[in-house]
C-alpha positions as CSV (number, residue, x, y, z in Angstrom):
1,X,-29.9,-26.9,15.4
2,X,-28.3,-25.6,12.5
3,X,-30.5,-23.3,11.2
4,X,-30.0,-21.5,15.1
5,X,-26.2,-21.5,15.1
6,X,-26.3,-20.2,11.6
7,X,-28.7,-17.4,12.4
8,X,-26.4,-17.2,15.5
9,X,-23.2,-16.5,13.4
10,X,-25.0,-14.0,11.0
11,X,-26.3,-12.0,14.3
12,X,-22.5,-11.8,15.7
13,X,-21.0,-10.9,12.2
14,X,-24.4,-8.0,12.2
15,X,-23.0,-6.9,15.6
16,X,-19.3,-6.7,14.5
17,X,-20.6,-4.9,11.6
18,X,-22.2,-2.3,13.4
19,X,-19.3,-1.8,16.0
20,X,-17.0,-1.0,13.4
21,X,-18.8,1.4,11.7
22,X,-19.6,2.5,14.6
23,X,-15.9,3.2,15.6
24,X,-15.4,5.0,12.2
25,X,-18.2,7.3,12.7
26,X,-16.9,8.4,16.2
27,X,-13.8,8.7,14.6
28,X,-15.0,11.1,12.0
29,X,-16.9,12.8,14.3
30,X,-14.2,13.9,16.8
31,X,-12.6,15.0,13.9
32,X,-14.9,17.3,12.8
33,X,-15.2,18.7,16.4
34,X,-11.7,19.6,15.7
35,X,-9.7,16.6,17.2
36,X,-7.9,16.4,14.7
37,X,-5.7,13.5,15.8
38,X,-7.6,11.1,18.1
39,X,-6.3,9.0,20.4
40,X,-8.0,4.9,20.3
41,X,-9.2,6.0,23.9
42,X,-11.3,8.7,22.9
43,X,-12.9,7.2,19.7
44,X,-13.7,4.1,21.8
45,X,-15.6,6.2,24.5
46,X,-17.0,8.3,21.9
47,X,-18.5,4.8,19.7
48,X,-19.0,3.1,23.3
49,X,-17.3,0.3,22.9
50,X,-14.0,-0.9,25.2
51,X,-10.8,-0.1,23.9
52,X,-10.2,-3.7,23.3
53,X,-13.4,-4.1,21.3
54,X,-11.6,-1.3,19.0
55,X,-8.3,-3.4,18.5
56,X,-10.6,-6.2,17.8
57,X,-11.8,-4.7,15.1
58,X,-8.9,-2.8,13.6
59,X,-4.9,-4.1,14.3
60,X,-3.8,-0.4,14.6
61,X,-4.3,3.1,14.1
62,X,-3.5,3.7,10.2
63,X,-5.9,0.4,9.7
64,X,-8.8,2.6,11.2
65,X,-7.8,5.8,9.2
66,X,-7.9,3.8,5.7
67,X,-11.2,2.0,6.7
68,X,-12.6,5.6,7.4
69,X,-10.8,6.6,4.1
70,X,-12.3,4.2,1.9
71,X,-15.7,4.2,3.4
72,X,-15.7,8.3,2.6
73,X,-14.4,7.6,-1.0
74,X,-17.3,7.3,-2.7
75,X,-18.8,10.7,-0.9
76,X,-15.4,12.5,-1.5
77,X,-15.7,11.7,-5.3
78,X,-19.1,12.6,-5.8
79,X,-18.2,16.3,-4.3
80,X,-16.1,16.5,-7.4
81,X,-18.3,15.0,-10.0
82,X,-20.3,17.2,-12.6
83,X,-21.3,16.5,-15.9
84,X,-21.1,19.6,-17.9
85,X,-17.5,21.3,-18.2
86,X,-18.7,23.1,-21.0
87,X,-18.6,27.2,-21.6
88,X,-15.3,30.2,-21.6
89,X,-12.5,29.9,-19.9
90,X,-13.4,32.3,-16.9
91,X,-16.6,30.6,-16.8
92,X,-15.4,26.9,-16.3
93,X,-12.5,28.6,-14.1
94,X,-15.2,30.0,-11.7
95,X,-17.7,27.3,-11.7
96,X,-14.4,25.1,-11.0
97,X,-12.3,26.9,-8.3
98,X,-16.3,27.3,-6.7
99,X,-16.8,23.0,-6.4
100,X,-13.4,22.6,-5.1
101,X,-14.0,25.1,-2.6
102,X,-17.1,23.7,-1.8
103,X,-15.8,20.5,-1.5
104,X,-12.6,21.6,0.3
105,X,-15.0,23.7,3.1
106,X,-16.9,20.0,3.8
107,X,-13.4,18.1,3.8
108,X,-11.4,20.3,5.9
109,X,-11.4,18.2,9.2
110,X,-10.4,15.0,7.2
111,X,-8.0,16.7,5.3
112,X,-6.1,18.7,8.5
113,X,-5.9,15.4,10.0
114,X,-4.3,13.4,7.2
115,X,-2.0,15.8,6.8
116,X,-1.2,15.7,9.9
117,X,-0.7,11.6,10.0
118,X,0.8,11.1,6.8
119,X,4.4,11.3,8.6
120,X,3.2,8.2,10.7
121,X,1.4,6.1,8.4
122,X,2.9,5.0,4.9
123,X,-0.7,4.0,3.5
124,X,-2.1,7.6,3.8
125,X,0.8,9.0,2.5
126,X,-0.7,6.5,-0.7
127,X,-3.4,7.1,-0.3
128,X,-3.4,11.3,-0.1
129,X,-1.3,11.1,-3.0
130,X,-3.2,8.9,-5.2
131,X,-6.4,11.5,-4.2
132,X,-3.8,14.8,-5.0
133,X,-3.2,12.8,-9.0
134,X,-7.1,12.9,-9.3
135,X,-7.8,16.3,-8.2
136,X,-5.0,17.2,-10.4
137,X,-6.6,15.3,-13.8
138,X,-9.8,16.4,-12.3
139,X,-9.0,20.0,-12.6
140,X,-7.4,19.4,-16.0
141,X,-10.6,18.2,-17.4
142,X,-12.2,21.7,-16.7
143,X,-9.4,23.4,-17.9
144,X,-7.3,21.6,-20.8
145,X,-5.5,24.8,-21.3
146,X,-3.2,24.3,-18.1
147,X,-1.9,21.1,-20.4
148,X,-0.3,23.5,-23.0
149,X,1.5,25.7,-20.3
150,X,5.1,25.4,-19.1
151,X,5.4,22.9,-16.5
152,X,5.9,26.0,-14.1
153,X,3.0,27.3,-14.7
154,X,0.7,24.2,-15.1
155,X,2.8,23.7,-10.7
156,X,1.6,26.9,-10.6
157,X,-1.8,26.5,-11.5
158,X,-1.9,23.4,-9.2
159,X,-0.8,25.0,-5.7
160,X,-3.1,28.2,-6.5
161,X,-6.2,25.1,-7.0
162,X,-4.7,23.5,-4.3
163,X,-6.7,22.7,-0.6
164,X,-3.6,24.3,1.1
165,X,-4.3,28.1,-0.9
166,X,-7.8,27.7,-0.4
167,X,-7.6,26.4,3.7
168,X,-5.0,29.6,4.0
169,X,-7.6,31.6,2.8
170,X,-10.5,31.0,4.7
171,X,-8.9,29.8,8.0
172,X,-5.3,32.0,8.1
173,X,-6.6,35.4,5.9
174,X,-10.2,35.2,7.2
175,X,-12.0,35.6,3.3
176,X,-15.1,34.2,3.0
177,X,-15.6,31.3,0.6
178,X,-16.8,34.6,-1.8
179,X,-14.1,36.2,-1.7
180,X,-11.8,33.1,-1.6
181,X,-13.2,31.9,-4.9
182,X,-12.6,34.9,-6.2
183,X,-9.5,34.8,-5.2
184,X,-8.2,31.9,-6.5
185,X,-10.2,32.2,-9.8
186,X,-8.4,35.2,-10.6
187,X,-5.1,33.9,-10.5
188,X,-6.2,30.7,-12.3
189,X,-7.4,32.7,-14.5
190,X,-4.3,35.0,-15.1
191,X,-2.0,32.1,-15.1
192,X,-3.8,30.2,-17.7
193,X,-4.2,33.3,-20.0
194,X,-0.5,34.1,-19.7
195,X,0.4,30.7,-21.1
């Protein structure tokens, strides 16, 4: 008898498992279709489950944005990660600016959308800034120069790296991710050299 409500319990907890990754996966989903801000409703329908099924399994909205957060944090950091930083300054400036526009191209949807929440929800505003503090250290590793440069210019150096320049550039100007990373290594480049 208790071997079955054991093996009951563990079945339930699988379930509630699976619903909840479930809901985080719709919620991903609609906003990579562009939906950038969905409403409980709509990821509900979208993971098939009722929309009190969803509050079951999170308390509120921002609790379902930092479960989505954390259970994309490992994939988010590996789109940074490389081993070898090594070779001339336009050379680790260009291999650089092309991972972060990689990585900012695959991110876009989940980026858009906590920009657009971070007013409403305290932890994302945390959280984004925690993640802006790595991209900025991340970025200094390829390029230790920028740590010699006036603070202006290292700011400087910063925005033109940043997901904003680069989102401008493909979405607002139109470039390709070419002609964006060329872009945006050139003025890395000139900023760094001017220092």
């Amino acid at each position: 008898m208790a071997l079955n409500i054991v093996q009951s319990s563990d079945g339930r907890r699988q379930r509630s498992e699976r619903s909840q990754t479930a809901i985080i996966e719709a919620a991903l989903a609609l906003m990579d279709e562009g939906i950038l801000v969905p409403t409980a409703q709509q990821i509900a329908d979208r993971a098939g489950v009722g929309i009190r099924s969803f509050f079951r399994h999170f308390a509120d909205m921002d609790a379902l944005f930092m479960a989505a957060d954390e259970m994309l944090l490992e994939s988010y950091e590996a789109l940074f990660q490389v081993d070898d930083r090594a070779g001339a300054l336009a050379e680790r400036v260009a291999r650089a600016v092309d991972l972060y526009g990689n990585a900012f191209d695959k991110l876009r949807p989940i980026i858009l959308c906590t920009q657009a929440l971070l007013w409403r929800f305290p932890k994302l505003r945390e959280n984004y800034a925690w993640h802006q503090k790595r991209l900025r250290k991340e970025l200094e590793l390829w390029l230790p120069e920028v740590a010699s440069l006036s603070k202006d210019q290292r700011e400087a150096v910063h925005a033109v790296a940043s997901f904003e320049m680069w989102h401008r550039l493909r979405e607002h100007q139109g470039q390709s991710p070419k002609a964006s990373a060329e872009t945006v290594a050139s003025l890395i480049l000139a900023l760094v050299s001017a220092g």
